[in-house]
C-alpha positions, 0 to 999 in steps of 0.5 A, spaced: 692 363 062 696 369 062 701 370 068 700 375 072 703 382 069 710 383 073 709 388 079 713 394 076 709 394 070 704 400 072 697 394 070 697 393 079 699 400 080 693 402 076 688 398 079 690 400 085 690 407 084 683 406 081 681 402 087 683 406 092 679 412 090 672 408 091 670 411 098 671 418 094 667 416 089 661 414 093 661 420 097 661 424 090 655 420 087 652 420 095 652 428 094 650 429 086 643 423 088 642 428 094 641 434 090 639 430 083 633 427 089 630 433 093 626 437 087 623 430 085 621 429 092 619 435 093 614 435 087 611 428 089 611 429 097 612 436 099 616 440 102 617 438 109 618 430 106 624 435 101 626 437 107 627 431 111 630 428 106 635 433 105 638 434 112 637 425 112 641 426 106 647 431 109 646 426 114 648 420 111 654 423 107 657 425 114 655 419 117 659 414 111 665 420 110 666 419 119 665 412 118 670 411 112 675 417 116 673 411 122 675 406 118 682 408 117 683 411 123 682 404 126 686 400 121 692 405 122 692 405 129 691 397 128 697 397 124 702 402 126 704 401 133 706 408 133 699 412 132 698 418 135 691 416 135 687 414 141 683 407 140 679 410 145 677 416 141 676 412 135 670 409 138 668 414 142 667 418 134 663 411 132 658 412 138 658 419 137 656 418 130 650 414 131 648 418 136 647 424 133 643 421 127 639 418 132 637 425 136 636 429 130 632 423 127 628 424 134 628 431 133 624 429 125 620 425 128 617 428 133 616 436 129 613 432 122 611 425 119 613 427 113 620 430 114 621 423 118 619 420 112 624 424 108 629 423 112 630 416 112 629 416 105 635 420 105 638 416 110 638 410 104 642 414 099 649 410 101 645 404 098 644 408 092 651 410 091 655 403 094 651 400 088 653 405 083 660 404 085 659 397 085 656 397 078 662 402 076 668 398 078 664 392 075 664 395 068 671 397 069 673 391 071 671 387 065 673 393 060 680 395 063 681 388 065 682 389 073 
């Protein structure tokens, strides 16, 4: 079994690099499955379901570009004492975030089935790119070595 490499080697520091970009990652993939996803949408269930899924799709991508952004926020006031950021306004953008998704998806609700069934498919998107990233970081891990 081979030891682990020494730590001023660049092998950690690059599996850190290449770890930490995985929230970027996803919310490229998220952007490029939304826009890969709204013609087929379109064609196979109209335009209000396209239109459903596209606003659910931007939706989600602020909804998990907030979360991350929350995340750090969080960890960050956790572990630097000296932040500037209120803990108290970390959790009210957390409830923030749901509660707005809820209103528009009230709003979709109530105007047409068809969008509502759009935007809730959208709504799934963050699925989709969680396991494209995780599938990338699997095959990087076997092929890079990580």
């Amino acid at each position: 079994m081979d030891p682990d490499p020494p730590q001023g080697s660049g092998v950690n520091s690059a599996a850190e690099h290449f770890y930490s970009d995985a929230i970027r990652r996803i919310l490229r993939i998220l952007a490029v499955l939304a826009v890969a996803l709204i013609a087929p949408v379109w064609l196979a269930f109209g335009w209000a379901s396209a239109l459903g899924f596209a606003v659910g799709a931007a939706a989600s991508w602020l909804n998990f570009h907030s979360l991350a952004r929350g995340v750090q926020s969080l960890s960050d006031r956790i572990v630097n004492a000296h932040s500037h950021e209120r803990g108290s306004m970390v959790v009210a953008r957390f409830l923030l975030r749901y509660l707005l998704v809820g209103i528009v998806a009230y709003a979709i609700f109530k105007g047409s089935f068809y969008a509502f069934r759009g935007f809730l498919a959208g709504l799934c998107l963050p699925v989709a790119a969680i396991l494209s990233e995780a599938a990338y970081e699997a095959y990087a891990a076997f092929h890079r070595g990580y």
